[in-house]
C-alpha positions as a Markdown table, in Angstrom:
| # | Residue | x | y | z |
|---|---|---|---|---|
| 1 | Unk | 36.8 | 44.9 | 203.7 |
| 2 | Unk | 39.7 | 47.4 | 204.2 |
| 3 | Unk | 38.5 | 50.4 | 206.2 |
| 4 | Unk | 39.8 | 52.6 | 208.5 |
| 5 | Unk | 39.2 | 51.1 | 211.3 |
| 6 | Unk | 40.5 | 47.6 | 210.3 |
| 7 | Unk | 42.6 | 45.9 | 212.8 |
| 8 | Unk | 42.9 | 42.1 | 211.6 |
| 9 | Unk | 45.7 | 40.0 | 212.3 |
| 10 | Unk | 46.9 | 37.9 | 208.9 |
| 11 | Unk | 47.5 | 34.4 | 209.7 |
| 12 | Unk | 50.0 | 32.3 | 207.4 |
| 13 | Unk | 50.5 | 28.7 | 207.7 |
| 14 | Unk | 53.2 | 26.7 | 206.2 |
| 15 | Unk | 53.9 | 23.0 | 205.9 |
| 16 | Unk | 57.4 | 22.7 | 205.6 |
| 17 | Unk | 58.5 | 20.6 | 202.4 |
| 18 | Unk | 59.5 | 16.8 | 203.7 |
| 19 | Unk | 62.6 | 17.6 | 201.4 |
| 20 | Unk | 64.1 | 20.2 | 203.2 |
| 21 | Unk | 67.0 | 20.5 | 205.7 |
| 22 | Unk | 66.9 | 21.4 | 209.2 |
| 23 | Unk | 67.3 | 25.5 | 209.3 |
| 24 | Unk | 66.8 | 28.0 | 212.2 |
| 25 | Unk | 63.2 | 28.9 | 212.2 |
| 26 | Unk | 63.8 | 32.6 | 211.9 |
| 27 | Unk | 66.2 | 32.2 | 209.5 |
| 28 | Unk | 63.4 | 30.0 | 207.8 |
| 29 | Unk | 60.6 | 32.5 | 207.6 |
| 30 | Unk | 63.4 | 35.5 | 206.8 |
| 31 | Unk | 63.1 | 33.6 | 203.2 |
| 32 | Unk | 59.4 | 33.2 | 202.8 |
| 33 | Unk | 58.0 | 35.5 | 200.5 |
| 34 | Unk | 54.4 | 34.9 | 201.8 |
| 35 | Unk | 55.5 | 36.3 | 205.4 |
| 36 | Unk | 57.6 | 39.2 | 203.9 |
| 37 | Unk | 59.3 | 40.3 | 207.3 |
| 38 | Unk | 62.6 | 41.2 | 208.6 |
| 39 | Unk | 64.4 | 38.5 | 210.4 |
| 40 | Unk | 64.0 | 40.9 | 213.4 |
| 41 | Unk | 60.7 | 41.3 | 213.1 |
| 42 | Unk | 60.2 | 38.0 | 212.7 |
| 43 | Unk | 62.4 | 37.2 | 216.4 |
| 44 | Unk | 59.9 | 39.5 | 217.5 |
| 45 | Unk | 56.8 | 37.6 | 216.5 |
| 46 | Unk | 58.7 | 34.4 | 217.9 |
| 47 | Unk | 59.0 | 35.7 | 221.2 |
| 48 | Unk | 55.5 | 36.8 | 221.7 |
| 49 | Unk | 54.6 | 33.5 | 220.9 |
| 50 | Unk | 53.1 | 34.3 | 217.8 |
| 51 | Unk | 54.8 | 31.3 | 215.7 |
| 52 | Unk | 54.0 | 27.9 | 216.5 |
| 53 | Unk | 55.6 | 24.9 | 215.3 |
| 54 | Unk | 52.7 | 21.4 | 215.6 |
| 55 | Unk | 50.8 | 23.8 | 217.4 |
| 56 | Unk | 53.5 | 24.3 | 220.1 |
| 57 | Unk | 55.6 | 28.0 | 220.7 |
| 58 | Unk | 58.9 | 27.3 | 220.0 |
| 59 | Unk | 62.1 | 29.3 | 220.8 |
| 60 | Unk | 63.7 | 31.4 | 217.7 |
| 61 | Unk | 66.3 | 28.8 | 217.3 |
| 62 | Unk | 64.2 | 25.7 | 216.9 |
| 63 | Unk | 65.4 | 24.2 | 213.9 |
| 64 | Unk | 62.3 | 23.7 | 211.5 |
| 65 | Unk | 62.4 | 19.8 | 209.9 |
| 66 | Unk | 60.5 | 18.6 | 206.6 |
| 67 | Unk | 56.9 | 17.6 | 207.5 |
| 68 | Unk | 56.4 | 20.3 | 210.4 |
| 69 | Unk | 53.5 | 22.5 | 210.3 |
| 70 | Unk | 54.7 | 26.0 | 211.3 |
| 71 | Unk | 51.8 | 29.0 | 212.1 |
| 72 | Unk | 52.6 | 32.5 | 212.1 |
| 73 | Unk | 50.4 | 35.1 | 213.7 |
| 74 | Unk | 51.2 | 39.1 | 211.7 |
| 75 | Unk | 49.7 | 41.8 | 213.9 |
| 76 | Unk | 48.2 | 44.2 | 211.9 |
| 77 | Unk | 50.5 | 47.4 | 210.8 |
| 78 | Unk | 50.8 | 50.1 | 213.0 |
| 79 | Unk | 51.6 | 52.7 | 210.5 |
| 80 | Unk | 49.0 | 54.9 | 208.3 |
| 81 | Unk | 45.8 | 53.6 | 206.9 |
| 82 | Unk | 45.0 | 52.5 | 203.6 |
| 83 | Unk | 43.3 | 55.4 | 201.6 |
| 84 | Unk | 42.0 | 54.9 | 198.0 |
| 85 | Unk | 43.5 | 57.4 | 195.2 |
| 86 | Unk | 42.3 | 58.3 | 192.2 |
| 87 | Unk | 44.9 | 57.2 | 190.0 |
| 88 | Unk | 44.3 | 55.8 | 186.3 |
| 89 | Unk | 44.7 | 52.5 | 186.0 |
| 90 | Unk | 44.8 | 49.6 | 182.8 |
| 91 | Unk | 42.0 | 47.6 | 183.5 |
| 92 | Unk | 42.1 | 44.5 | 181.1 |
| 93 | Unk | 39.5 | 42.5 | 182.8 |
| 94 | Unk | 36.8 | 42.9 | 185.3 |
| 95 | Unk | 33.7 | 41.4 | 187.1 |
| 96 | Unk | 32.3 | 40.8 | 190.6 |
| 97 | Unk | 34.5 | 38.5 | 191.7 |
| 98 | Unk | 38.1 | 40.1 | 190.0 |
| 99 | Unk | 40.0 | 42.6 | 188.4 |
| 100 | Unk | 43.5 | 42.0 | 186.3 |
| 101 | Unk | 45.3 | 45.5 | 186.0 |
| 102 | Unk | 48.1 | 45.5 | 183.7 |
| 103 | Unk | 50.4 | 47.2 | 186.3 |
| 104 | Unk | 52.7 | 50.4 | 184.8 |
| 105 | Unk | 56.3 | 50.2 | 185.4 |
| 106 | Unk | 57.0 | 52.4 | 188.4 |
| 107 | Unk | 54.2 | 51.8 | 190.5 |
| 108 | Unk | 54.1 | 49.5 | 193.8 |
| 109 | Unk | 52.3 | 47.2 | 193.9 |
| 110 | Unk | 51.1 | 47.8 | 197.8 |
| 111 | Unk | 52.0 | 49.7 | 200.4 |
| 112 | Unk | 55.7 | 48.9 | 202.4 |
| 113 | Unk | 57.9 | 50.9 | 204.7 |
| 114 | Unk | 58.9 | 53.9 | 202.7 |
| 115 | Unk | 55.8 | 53.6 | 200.1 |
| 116 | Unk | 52.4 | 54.8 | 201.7 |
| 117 | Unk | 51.0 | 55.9 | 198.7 |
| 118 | Unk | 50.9 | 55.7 | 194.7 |
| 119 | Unk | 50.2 | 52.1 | 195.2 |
| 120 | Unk | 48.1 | 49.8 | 192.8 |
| 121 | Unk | 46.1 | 49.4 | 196.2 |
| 122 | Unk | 45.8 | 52.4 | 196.3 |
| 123 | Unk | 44.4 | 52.9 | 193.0 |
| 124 | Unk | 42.3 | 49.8 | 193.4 |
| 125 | Unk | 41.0 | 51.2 | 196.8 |
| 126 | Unk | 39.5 | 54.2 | 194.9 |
| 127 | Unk | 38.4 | 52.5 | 191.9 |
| 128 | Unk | 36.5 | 49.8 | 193.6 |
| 129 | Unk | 35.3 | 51.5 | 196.9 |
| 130 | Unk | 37.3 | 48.3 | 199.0 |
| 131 | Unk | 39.2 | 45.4 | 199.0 |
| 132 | Unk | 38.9 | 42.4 | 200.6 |
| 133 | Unk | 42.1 | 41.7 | 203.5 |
| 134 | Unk | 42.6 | 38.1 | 202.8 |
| 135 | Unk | 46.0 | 39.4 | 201.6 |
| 136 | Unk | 46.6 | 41.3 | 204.9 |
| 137 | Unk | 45.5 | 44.8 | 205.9 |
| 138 | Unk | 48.2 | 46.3 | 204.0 |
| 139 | Unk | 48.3 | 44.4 | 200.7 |
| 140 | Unk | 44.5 | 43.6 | 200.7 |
| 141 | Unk | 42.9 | 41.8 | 197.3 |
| 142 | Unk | 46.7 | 40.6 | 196.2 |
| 143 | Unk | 47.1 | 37.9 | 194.7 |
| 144 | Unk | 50.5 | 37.9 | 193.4 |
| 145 | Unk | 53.0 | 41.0 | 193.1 |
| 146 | Unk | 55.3 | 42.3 | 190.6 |
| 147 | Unk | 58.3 | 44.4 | 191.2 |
| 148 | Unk | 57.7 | 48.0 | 191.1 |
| 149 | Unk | 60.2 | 48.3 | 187.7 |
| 150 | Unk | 58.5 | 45.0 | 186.0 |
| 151 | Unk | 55.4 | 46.0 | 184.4 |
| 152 | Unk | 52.8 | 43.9 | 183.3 |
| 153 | Unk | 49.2 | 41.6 | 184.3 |
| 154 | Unk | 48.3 | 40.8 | 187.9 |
| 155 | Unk | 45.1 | 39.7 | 189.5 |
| 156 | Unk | 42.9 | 41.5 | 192.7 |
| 157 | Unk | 40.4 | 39.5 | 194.2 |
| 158 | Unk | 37.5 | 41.5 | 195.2 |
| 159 | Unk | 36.2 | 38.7 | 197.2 |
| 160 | Unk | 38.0 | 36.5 | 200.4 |
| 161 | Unk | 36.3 | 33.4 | 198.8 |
| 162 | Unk | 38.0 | 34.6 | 195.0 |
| 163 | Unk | 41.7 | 35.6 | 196.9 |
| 164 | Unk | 41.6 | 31.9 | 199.2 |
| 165 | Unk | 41.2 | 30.4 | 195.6 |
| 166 | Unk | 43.5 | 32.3 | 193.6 |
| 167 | Unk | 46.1 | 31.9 | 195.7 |
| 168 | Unk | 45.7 | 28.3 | 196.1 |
| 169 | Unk | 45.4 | 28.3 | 192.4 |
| 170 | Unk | 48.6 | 30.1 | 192.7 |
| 171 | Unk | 50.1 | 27.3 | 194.8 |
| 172 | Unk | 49.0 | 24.4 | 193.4 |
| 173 | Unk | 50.7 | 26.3 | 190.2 |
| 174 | Unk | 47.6 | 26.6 | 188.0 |
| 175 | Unk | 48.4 | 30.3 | 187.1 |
| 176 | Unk | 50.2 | 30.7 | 184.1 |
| 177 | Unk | 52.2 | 33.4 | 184.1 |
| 178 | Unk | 54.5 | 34.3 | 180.8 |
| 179 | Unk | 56.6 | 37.5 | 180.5 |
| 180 | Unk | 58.9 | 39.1 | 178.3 |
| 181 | Unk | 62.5 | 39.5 | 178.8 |
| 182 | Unk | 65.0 | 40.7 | 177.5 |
| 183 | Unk | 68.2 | 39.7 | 178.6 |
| 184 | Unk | 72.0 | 40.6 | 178.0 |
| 185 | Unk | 73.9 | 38.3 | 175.8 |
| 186 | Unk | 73.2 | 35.5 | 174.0 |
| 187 | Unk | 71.8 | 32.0 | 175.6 |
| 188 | Unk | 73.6 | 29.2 | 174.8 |
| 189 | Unk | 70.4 | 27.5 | 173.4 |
| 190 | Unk | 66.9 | 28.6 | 171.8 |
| 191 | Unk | 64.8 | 27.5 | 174.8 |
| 192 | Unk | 65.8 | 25.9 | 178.0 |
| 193 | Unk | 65.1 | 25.3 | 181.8 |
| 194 | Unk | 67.2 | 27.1 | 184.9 |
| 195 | Unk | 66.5 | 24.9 | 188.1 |
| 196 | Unk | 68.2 | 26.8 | 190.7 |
| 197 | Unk | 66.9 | 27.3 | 195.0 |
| 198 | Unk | 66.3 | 31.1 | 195.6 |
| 199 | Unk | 67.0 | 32.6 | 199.1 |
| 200 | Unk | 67.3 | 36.3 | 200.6 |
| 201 | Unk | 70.8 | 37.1 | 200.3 |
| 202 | Unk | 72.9 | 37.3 | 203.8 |
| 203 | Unk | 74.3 | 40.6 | 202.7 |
| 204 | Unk | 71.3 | 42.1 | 201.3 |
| 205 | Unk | 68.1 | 41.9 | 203.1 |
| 206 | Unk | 66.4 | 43.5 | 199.9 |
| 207 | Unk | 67.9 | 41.0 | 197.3 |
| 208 | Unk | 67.6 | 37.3 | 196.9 |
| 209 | Unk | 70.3 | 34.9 | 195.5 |
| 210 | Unk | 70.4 | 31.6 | 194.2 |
| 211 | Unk | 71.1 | 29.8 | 197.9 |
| 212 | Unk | 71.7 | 25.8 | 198.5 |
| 213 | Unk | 69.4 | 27.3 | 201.5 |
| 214 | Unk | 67.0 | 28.8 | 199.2 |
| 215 | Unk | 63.1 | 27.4 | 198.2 |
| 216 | Unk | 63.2 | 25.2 | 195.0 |
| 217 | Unk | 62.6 | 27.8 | 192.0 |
| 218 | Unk | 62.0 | 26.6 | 188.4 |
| 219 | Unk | 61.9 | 29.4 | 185.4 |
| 220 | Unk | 61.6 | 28.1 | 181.3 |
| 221 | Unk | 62.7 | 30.1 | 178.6 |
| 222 | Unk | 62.5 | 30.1 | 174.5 |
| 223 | Unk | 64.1 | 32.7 | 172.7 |
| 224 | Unk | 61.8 | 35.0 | 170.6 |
| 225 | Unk | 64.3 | 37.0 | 169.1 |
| 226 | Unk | 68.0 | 37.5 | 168.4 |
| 227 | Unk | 70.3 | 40.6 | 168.7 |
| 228 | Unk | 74.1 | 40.4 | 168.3 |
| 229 | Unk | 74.6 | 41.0 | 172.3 |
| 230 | Unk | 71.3 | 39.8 | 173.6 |
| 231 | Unk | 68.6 | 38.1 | 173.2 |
| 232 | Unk | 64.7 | 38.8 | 174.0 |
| 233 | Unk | 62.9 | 35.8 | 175.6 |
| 234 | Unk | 59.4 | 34.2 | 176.5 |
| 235 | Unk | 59.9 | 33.0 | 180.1 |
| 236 | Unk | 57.4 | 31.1 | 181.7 |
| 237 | Unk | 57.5 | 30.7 | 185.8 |
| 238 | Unk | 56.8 | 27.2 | 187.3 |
| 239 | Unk | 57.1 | 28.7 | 190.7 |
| 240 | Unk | 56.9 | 32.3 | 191.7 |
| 241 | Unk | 59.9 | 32.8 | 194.1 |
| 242 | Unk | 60.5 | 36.9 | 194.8 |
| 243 | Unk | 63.0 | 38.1 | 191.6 |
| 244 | Unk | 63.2 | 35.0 | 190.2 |
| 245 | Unk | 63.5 | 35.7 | 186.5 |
| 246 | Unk | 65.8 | 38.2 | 187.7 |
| 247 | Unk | 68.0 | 35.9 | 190.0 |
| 248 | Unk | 68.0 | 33.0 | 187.7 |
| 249 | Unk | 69.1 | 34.6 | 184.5 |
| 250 | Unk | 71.6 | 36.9 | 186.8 |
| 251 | Unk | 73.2 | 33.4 | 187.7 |
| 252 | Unk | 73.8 | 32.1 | 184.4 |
| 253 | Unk | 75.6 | 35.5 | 183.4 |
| 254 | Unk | 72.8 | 36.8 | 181.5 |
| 255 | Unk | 71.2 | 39.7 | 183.3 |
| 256 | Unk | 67.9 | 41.0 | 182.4 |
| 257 | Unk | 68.7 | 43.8 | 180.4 |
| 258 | Unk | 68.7 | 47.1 | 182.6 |
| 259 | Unk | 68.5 | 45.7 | 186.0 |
| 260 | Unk | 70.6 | 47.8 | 188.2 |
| 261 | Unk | 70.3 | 45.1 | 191.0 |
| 262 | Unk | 71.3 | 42.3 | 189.6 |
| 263 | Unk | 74.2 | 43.1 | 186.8 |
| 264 | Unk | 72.0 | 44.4 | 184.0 |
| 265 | Unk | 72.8 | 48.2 | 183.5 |
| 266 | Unk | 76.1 | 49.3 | 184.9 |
| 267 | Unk | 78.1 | 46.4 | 185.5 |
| 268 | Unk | 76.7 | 45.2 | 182.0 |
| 269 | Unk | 77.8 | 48.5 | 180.6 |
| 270 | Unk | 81.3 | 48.3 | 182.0 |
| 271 | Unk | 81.6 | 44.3 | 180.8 |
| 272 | Unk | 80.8 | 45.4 | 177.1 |
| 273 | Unk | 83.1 | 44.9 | 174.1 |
| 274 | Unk | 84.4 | 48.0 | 173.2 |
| 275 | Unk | 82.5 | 49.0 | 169.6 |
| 276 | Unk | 79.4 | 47.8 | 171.5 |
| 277 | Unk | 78.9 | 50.4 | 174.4 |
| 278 | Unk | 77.6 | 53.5 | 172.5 |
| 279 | Unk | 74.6 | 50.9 | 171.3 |
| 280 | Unk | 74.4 | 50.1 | 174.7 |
| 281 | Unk | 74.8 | 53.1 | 176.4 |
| 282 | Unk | 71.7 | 54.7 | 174.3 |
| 283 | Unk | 69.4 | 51.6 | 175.3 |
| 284 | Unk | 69.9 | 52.1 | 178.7 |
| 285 | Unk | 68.8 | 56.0 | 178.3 |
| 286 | Unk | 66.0 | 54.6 | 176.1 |
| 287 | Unk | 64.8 | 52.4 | 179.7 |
| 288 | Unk | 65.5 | 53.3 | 182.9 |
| 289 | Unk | 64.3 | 50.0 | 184.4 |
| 290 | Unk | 64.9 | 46.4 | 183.7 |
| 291 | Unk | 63.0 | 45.2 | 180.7 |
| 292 | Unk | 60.7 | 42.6 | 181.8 |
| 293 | Unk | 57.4 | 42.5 | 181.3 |
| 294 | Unk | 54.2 | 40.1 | 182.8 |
| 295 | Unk | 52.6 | 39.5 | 179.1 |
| 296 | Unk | 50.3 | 36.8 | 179.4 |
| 297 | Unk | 48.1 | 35.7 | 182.4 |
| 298 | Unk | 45.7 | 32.4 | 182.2 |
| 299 | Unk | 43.7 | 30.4 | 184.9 |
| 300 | Unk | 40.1 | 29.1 | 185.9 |
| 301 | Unk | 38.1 | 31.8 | 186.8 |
| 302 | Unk | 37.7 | 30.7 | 191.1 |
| 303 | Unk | 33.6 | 31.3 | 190.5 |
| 304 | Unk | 32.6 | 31.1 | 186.8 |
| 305 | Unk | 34.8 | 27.8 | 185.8 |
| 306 | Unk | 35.9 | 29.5 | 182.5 |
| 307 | Unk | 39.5 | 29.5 | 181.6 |
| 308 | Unk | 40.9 | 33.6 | 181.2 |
| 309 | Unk | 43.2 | 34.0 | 178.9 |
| 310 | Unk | 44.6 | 37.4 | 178.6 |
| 311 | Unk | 47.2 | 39.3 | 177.5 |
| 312 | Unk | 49.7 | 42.5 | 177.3 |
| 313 | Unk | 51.6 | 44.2 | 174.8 |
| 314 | Unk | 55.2 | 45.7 | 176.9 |
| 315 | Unk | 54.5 | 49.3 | 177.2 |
| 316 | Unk | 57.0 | 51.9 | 175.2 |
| 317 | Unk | 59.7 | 52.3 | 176.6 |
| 318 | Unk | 60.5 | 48.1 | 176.3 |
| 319 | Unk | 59.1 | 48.7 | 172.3 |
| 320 | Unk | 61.2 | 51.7 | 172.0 |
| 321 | Unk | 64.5 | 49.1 | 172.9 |
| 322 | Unk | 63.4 | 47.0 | 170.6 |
| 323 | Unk | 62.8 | 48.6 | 167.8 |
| 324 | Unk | 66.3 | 50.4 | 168.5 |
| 325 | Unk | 67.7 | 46.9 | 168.7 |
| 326 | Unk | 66.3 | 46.0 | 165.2 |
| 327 | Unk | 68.0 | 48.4 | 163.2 |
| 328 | Unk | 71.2 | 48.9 | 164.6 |
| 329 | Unk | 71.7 | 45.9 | 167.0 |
| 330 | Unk | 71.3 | 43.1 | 164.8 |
C-alpha cells in the first residue's frame, strides 16, 4: 500500500510484437506509454543496467527485434510523497475490490513533474485511506488514465490482485471503453474505422503523432449527431495508445473540437468559413478544453465474474456546446 515510506521499484516487461521493425531500444521505450519516461531518462536506466533484453543488459543502442523480451527496472521517484486530499469526487461505482470515478475535466489523473497535487490519486488516497502500487509508487491503483482536459469513467484497483487483472483485461482488450466526441467538420461517412500507428512526436516530447514508427492504434467511430461544421460522435477504442482519439481524428483533418494541441481551437478558428467564426468563436468561450468525454465503461468484474456496465452523461460545459449547436449550428 502507498505510504510514506514506500520505496518500490515498478518493474515493466514487454514482449516486443514479432511484427515490428528493428528500432533503437531507447528510442523504443521513449514510445511506450506503460514506461512513460524521457528518452533521457530512459539512457539513464540503460546504463545502470536496469533494461535487459532476453535477460541480458544491453547497450542503449541495441536495436530491439520482434519476439525479444525486453525488462525495465523504474526506481522509485525521488520527488515528494503521495499525500491523500480531501477533494470531492464522482463515485459511480464501488466495492472492495474497485472504484470507477467519473474523472472532472481539469483534474490529473496522478501525480507527474509539475503536478504534485489536485490529483485523482490524490483524492483517491484520502477517500480510501491507500492504494495499492501495482501501478507504481506514483500512479498507484491506475488502471488506465485520461488526459487531464478529457473528462469521463476510469477504474482504481484497490487491490494488486484486481490492478494485475485489470490491466491484463486492459491488454487482452476486454475493456470497453466508449466516449463522446465532438469533432470539427463533417466525416465523410456515418461510421467508420481510422487504422493509423501512434508514436511520440520527434519535435514534441509531450505530443504523439501518427508515426510509420508508431504502436499499431485502432479507433471506430459512428456519428450520433449532425451540425452544419461538425459532427458529434460515439468512438469506441480497440487499443488505448496515449491521445489517440485525439491523434487519429487530428490526421484525417477533423480535430476534436477545442483541442489546442492538436488543431481543434485556434488553428480551427482561423481555418473557418467566414459567416461561420462568430458561431465558433462563442463555442470555444462556452469550453475551454477539448470536448471529449469517456461515457461508457464495461468489463468482467476481476473477482466477482459479473459484467459492469456503466455509464456517464458529459458534464456541462460539453451539454452547454451542444445545446448551443442545436439551435443555431444546424
Amino acid at each position: 500500500m502507498t505510504t510514506p515510506e514506500s520505496t518500490r521499484s515498478r518493474r515493466v516487461r514487454i514482449e516486443v510484437d514479432l511484427s515490428h521493425s528493428p528500432e533503437r531500444l531507447d528510442r523504443y521505450l521513449a514510445d511506450r506509454p506503460e514506461i512513460d519516461l524521457t528518452r533521457s531518462r530512459i539512457q539513464t536506466l540503460i546504463a545502470d543496467g536496469l533494461v535487459t533484453v532476453n535477460g541480458e543488459i544491453v547497450p542503449k543502442n541495441h536495436r530491439v527485434r520482434g519476439g525479444e523480451a525486453v525488462a525495465v527496472t523504474i526506481p522509485p521517484p525521488t520527488g515528494p510523497h503521495l499525500d491523500g486530499e480531501d477533494i470531492p469526487l464522482d463515485i459511480v461505482y464501488e466495492d472492495e475490490h474497485l472504484v470507477v470515478v467519473n474523472k472532472p475535466a481539469g483534474m490529473v489523473t496522478h501525480p507527474a513533474p509539475g503536478s504534485h497535487r489536485g490529483t485523482l490519486v490524490n483524492a483517491m488516497i484520502h477517500h480510501l485511506g491507500s492504494l495499492p502500487e501495482g501501478g507504481g509508487t506514483d500512479r498507484p491503483g491506475i488502471v488506465h488514465r485520461l488526459d487531464k482536459n478529457t473528462s469521463g469513467l476510469l477504474v482504481v484497483a484497490r487491490s494488486e490482485d484486481t490492478h494485475r487483472a485489470l490491466q491484463k483485461a486492459v491488454r487482452e482488450r476486454l475493456v470497453k471503453r466508449t466516449y463522446l466526441a465532438l469533432v470539427c467538420g463533417n466525416m465523410a461517412s456515418k461510421e467508420g474505422s481510422i487504422e493509423l500507428p501512434i508514436g511520440r512526436s520527434r519535435r514534441d516530447r509531450k505530443r504523439m503523432t501518427v508515426s510509420g514508427r508508431g504502436r499499431a492504434a485502432l479507433t471506430h467511430y459512428t456519428r450520433r449527431d449532425r451540425f452544419r461544421s461538425y459532427d458529434l460522435l460515439e468512438v469506441k477504442l480497440h487499443t488505448g495508445r496515449t491521445h489517440q482519439i485525439r491523434v487519429h481524428f487530428s490526421y484525417r483533418g477533423h480535430p476534436v473540437f477545442g483541442d489546442p494541441d492538436y488543431g481543434g481551437r485556434h488553428k480551427w478558428l482561423r481555418g473557418m468559413f467566414g459567416p461561420e467564426r462568430p458561431l465558433a468563436r462563442r463555442l470555444l468561450e462556452t469550453m475551454d478544453r477539448q470536448a471529449l468525454h469517456a461515457s461508457r465503461l464495461e468489463f468482467v468484474h476481476p473477482v466477482t465474474g459479473k459484467t459492469l456496465r456503466l455509464t456517464s452523461d458529459p458534464p456541462e460545459d460539453f451539454r452547454a456546446v451542444l445545446a448551443l449547436l442545436d439551435r443555431e449550428g444546424r
